[in-house]
Backbone as numpy.savetxt, mean C-alpha at the origin, in Angstrom:
# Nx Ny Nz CAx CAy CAz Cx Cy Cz
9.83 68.97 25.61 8.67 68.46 24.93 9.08 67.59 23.74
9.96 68.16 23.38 10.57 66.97 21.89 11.17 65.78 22.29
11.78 66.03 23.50 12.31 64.57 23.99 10.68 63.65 24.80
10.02 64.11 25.21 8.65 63.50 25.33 8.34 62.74 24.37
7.81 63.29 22.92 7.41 62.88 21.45 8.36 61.96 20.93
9.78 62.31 21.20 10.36 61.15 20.86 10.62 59.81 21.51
10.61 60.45 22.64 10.64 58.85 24.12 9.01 58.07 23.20
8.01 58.65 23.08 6.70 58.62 22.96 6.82 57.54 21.74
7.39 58.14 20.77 7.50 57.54 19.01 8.13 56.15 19.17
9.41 56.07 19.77 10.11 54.95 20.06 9.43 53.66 21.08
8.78 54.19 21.81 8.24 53.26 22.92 6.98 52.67 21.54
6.14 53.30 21.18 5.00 53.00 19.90 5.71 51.92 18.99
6.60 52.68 18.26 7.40 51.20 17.79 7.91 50.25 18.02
8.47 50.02 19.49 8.62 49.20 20.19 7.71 48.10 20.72
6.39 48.73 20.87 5.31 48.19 21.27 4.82 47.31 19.97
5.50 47.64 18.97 4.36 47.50 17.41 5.27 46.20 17.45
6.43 46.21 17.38 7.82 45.16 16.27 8.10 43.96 17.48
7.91 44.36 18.58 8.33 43.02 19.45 7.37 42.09 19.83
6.03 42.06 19.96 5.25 41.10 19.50 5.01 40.29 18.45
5.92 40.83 16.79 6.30 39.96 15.59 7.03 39.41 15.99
8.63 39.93 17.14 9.77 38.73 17.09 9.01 37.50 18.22
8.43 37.46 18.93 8.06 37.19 19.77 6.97 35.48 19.15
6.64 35.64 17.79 6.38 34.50 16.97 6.96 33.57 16.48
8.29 33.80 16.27 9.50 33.11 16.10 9.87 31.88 17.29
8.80 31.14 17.64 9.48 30.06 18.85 8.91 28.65 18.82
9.09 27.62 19.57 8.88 26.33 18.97 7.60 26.31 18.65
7.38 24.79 18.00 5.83 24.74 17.73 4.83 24.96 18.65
3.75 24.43 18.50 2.81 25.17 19.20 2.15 23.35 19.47
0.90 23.33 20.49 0.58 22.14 20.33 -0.02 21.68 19.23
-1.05 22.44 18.83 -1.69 21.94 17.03 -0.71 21.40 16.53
0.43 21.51 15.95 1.38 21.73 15.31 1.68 19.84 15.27
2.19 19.50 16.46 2.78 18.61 16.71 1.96 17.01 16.89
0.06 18.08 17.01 -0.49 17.00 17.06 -0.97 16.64 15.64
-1.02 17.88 15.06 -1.18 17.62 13.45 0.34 16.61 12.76
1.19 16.73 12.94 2.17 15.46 12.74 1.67 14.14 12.65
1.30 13.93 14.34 1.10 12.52 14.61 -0.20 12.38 13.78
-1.35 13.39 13.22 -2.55 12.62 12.63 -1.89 12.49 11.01
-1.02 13.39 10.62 -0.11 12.84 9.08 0.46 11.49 9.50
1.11 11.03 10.35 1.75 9.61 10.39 0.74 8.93 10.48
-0.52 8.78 11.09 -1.49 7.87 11.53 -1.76 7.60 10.42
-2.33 8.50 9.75 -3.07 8.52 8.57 -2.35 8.01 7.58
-0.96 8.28 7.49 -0.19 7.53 6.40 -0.02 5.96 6.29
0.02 5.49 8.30 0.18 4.06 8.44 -1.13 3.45 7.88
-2.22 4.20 8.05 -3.51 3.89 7.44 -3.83 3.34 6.18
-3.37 4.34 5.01 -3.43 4.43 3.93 -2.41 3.14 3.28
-1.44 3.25 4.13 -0.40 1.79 3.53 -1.01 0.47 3.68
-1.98 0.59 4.98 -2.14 -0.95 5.27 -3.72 -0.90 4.57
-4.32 -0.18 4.18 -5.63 0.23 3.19 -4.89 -0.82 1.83
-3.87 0.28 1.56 -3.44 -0.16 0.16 -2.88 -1.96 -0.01
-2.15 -2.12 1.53 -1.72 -3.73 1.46 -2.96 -4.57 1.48
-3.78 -4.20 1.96 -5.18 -5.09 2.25 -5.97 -5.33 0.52
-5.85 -3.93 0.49 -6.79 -4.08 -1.00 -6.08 -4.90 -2.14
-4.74 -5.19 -2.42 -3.72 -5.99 -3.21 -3.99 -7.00 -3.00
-4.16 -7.36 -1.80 -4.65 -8.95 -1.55 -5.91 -9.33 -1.59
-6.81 -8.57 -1.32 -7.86 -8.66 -1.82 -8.08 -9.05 -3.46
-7.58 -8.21 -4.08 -7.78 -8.36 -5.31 -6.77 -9.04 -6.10
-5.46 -9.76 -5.38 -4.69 -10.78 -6.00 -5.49 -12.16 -5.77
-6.37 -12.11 -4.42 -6.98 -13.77 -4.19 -8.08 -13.36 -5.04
-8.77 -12.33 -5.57 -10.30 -12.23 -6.27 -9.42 -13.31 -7.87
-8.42 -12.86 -8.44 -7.61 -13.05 -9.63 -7.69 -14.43 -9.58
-6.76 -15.04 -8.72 -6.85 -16.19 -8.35 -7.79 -17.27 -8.40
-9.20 -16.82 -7.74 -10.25 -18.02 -7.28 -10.65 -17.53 -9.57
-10.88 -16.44 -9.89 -11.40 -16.51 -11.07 -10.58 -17.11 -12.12
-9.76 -17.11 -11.99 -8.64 -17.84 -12.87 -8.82 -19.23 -12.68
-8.90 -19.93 -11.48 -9.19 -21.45 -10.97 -10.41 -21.72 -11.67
-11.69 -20.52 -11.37 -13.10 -21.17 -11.53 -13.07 -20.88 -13.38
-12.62 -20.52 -14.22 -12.30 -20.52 -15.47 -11.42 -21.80 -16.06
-10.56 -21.95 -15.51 -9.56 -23.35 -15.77 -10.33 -24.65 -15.59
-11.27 -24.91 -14.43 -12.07 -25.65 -14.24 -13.11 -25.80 -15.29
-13.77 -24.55 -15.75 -14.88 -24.80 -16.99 -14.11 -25.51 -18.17
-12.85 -24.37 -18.55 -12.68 -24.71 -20.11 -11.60 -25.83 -19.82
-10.51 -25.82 -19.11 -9.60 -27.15 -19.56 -9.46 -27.91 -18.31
-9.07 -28.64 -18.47 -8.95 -30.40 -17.74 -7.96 -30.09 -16.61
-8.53 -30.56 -15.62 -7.55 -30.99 -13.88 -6.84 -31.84 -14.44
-5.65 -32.28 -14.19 -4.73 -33.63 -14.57 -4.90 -34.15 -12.96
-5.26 -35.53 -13.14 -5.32 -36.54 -12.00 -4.04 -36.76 -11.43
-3.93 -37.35 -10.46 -2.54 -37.83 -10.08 -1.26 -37.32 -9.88
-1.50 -36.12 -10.55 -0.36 -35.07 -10.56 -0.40 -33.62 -10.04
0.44 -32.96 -9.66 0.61 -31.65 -8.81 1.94 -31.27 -9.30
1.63 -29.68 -8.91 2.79 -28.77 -9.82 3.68 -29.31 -8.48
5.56 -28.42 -9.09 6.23 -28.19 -8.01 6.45 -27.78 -6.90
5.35 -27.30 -6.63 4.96 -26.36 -5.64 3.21 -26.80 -4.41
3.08 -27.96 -5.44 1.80 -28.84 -4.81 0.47 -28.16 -5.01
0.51 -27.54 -6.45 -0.73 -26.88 -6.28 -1.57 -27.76 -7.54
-2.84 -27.67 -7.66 -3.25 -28.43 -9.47 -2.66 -28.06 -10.39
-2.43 -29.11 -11.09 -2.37 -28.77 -12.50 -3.59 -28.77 -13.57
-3.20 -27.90 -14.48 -4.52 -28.18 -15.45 -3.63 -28.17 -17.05
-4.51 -28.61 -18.00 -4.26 -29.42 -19.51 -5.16 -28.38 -20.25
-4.56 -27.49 -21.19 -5.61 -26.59 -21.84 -5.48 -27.86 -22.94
-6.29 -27.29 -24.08 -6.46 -27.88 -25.55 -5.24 -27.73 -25.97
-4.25 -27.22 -26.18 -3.10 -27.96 -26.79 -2.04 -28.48 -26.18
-2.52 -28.81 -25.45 -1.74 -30.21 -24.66 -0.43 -29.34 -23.42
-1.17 -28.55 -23.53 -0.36 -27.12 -22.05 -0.53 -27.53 -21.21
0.56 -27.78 -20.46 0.31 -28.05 -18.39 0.73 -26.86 -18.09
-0.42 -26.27 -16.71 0.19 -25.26 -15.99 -0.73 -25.23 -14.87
-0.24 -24.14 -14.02 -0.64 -24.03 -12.76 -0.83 -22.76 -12.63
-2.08 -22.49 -11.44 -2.47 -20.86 -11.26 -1.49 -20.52 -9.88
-0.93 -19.40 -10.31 0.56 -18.81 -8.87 -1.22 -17.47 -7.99
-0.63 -17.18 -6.98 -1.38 -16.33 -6.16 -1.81 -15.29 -6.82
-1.01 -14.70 -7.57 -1.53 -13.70 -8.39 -2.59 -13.85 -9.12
-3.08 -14.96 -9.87 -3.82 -15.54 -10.54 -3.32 -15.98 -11.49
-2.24 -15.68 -12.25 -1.24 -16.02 -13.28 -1.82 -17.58 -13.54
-1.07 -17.31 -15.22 -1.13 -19.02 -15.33 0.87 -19.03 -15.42
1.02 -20.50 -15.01 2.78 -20.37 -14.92 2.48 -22.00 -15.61
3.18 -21.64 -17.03 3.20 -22.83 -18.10 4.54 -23.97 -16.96
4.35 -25.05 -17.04 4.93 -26.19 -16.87 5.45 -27.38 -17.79
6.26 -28.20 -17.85 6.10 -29.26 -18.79 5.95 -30.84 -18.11
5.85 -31.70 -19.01 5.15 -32.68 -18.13 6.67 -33.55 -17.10
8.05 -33.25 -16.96 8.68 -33.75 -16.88 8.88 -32.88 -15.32
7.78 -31.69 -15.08 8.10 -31.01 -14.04 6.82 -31.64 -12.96
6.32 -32.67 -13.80 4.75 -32.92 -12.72 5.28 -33.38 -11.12
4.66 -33.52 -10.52 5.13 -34.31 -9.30 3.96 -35.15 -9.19
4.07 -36.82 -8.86 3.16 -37.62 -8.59 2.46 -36.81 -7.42
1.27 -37.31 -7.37 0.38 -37.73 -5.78 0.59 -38.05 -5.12
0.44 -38.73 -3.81 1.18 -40.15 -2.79 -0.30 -40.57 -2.66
């Protein structure tokens, strides 16, 4: 009878502990499909973020142009190094707007004629 109770005790624990090791094995499918929606989502978020930079480097841009146009002078005949307008603030400043919207000071020896 004691060897019964004990065959009995051992088989119980046996039954209990090998369904824990039994968790220990590769992923599962969730697992792997949850991966690919972290990469998706990341390629997402990058090309979100590249889109919106340009968005808001050409917004910089056209407002910087439509400001240069009110307060200081287009120079005729002439174009930066790069073939874009030039403009003449009030103290006799040449420069040009870069993509960013920037102003990029010039001097007049950098103009390039027209054709």
């Amino acid at each position: 009878m004691k060897r019964f109770f004990a065959t009995a005790i051992v088989l119980a624990f046996l039954s209990i502990s090998l369904p824990s090791l039994a968790q220990d094995t590769k992923p599962t499918v969730p697992e792997k499909v949850g991966h690919g929606v972290k990469k998706g989502a990341k390629k997402a978020w990058h090309g979100t973020k590249k889109g919106a930079k340009a968005v808001g480097n050409k917004t910089a841009e056209l407002a910087t142009e439509g400001k240069a146009k009110v307060t200081d002078k287009e120079v005729d005949g002439y174009l930066a190094p790069n073939g874009r307008k030039v403009y003449v603030d009030d103290g006799d400043k040449y420069y040009w707007i870069n993509k960013k919207g920037g102003r990029e000071w010039i001097t007049k020896d950098q103009l390039k004629k027209k054709d």
